[in-house]
C-alpha positions in Angstrom: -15.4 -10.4 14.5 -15.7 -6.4 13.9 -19.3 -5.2 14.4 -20.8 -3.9 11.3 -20.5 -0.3 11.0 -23.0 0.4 7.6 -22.2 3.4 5.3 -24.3 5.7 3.9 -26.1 4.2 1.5 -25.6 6.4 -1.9 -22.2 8.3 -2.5 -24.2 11.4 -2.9 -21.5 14.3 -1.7 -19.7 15.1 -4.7 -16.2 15.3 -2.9 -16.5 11.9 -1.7 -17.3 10.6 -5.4 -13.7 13.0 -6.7 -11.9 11.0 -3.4 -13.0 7.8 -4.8 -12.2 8.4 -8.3 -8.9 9.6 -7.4 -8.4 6.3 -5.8 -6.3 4.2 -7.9 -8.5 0.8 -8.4 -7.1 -0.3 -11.7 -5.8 -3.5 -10.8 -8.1 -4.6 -8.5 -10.9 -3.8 -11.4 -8.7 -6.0 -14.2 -9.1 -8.9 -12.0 -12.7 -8.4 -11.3 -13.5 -7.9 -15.4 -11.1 -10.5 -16.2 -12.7 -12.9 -13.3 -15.7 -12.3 -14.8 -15.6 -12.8 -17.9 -13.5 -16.3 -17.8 -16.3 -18.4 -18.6 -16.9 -16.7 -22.5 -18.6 -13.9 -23.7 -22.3 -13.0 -22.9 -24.7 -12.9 -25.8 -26.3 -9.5 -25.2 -26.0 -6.7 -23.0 -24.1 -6.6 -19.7 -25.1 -5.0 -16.4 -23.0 -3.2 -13.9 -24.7 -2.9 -11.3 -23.7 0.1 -9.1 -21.2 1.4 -11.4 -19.7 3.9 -9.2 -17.7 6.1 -11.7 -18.0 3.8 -14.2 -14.4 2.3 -14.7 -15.7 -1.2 -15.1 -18.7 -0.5 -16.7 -15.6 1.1 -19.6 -13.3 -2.0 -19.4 -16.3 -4.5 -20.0 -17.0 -2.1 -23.1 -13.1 -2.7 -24.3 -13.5 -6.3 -24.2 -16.8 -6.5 -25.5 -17.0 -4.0 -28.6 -20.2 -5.6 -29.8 -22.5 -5.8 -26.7 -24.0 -2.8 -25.0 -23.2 -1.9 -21.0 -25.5 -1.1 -18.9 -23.7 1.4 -16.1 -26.4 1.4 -13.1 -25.6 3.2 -9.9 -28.0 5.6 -7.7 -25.6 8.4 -7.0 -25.5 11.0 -10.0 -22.5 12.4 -8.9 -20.7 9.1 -9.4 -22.4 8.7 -12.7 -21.5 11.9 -13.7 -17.9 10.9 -13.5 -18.6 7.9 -15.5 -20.3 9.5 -18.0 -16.7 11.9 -18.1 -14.5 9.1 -18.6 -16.4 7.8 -21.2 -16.3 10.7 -23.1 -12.7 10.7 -22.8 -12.3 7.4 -24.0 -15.0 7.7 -26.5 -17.4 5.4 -25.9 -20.4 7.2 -25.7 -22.9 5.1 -27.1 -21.2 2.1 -26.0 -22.1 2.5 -22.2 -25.3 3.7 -21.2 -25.8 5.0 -17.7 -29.1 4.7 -16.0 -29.7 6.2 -12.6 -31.5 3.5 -10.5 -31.5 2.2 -7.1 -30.7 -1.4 -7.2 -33.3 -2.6 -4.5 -35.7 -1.4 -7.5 -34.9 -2.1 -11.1 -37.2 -0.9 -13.7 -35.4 -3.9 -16.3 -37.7 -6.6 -17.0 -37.0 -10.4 -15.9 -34.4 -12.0 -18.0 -33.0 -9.2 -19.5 -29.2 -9.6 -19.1 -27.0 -12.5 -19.7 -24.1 -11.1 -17.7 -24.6 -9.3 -14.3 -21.7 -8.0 -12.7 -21.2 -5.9 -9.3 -17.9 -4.6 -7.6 -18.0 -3.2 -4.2 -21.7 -2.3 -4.5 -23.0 -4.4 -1.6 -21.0 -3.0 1.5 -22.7 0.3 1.2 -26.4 -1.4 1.4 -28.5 -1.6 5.2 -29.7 -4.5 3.8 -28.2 -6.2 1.0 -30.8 -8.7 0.0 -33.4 -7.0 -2.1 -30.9 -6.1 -4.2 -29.4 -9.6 -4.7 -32.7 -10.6 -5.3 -33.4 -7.9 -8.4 -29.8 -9.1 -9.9 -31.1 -12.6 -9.8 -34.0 -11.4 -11.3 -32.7 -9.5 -13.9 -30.1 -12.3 -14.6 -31.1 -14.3 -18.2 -31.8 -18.1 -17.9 -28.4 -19.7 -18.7 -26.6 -16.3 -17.6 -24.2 -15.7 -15.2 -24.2 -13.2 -12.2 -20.8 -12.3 -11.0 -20.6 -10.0 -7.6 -17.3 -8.9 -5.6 -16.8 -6.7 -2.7 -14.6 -6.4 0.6 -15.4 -8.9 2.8 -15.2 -8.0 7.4 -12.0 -8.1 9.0 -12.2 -10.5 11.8 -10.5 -7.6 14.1 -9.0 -3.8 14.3 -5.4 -5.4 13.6 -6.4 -6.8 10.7 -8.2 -4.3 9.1 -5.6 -2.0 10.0 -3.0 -3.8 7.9 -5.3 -4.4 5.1 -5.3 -0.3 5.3 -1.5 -0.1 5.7 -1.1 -2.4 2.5 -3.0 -1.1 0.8 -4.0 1.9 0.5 -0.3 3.2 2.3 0.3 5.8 -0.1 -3.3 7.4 -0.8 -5.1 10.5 1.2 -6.2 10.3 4.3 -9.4 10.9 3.0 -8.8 7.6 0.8 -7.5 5.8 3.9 -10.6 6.2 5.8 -12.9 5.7 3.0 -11.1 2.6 2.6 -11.2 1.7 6.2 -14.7 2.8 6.8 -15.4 0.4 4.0 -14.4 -2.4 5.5 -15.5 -2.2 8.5 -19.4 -1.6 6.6 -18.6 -4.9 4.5 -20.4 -8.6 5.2 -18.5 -12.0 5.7 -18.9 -14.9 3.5 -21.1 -16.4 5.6 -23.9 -13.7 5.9 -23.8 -13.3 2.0 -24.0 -17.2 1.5 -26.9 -17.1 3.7 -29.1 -14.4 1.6 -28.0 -16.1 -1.6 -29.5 -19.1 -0.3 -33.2 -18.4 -0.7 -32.4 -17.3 -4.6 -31.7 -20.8 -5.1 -27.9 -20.4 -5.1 -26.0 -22.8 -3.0 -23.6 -21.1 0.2 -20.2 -22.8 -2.2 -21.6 -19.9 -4.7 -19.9 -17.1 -2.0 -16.0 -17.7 -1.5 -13.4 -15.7 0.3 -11.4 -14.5 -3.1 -8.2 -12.9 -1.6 -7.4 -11.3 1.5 -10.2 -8.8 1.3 -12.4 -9.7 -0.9 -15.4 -12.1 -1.3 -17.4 -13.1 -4.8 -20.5 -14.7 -5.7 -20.3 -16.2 -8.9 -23.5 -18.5 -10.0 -25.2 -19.3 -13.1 -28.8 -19.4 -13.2 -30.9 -22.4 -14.0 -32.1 -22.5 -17.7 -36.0 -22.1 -18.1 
């Protein structure tokens, strides 16, 4: 197995944020909105927890006109991209962007029925605490839905993954992407810090080639 390389924590250099952006994500985030919303719709507001630029936090609001978004992310220039797409696509209002460090959320216990995260938990030292204010923040009854890039088990692998996909984009894309994956966690050290939440290790599962998810629903009161 690759040893963990971590990233910097917060995409704070704002040509880093514009190389992610330009990235094209859009059918890798379809699959993650449409994965998480296959069980229904939430009954209240929706959490994105590190946002990034906001693309998800914007395709949740499409497919849940009545419900507010919650867009969290600690990086302002990456919130200052989503807060530019959703001006272009209008729905200011709809998505509300809060600058926050997800180790430390100021929302009270309960507060959302739906918490989602994409590709947040790669760029954290140490993911836990923030797994641990998602549960938190996660209604009784709710769901909480995370997804990011799981370890390649070795250099050949991860540099295929890179080759695949990412084959057409930057090189500053390509070693975004790589340096990404070689920060990410396996399956098994994410099952093992969901397991003192309360969440059982089958709650993590190895999603597609590069990817992980936890999906769990938390205990009613």
């Amino acid at each position: 197995m690759i040893t963990r390389v971590p990233e910097p924590e917060i995409m704070d250099d704002p040509e880093e944020a514009m190389a992610y952006d330009a990235m094209d994500h859009t059918d890798v985030n379809h699959r993650f909105v449409n994965d998480a919303l296959a069980s229904g719709e939430p009954r209240g507001p929706v959490l994105d927890l590190g946002a990034g630029n906001g693309l998800i936090a914007l395709a949740l609001a499409f497919r849940l006109p009545n419900r507010l978004v919650v867009a969290a992310d600690a990086s302002a220039p990456m919130l200052a991209l989503a807060q530019a797409h959703l001006q272009k696509a209008g729905l200011v209002g709809r998505v509300r962007c809060d600058l926050v460090r997800a180790q430390a959320l100021w929302y009270l216990d309960g507060s959302f029925p739906l918490v989602v995260s994409n590709s947040l938990v790669h760029h954290l030292a140490d993911p836990f605490p923030a797994l641990a204010e998602a549960w938190r923040v996660t209604a009784p009854g709710g769901k909480l839905f995370f997804r990011d890039l799981a370890r390649p088990s070795n250099e050949s692998v991860l540099t295929g993954l890179v080759e695949q996909y990412a084959a057409g984009a930057p090189d500053r894309a390509r070693a975004l992407f790589a340096a990404s994956l070689r920060a990410a966690f396996t399956v098994e050290e994410i099952a093992a810090m969901v397991m003192p939440l309360g969440c059982p290790a089958s709650s993590v599962s190895l999603t597609s080639d590069r990817h992980w998810t936890w999906s769990a629903t938390k205990p009613s009161a």
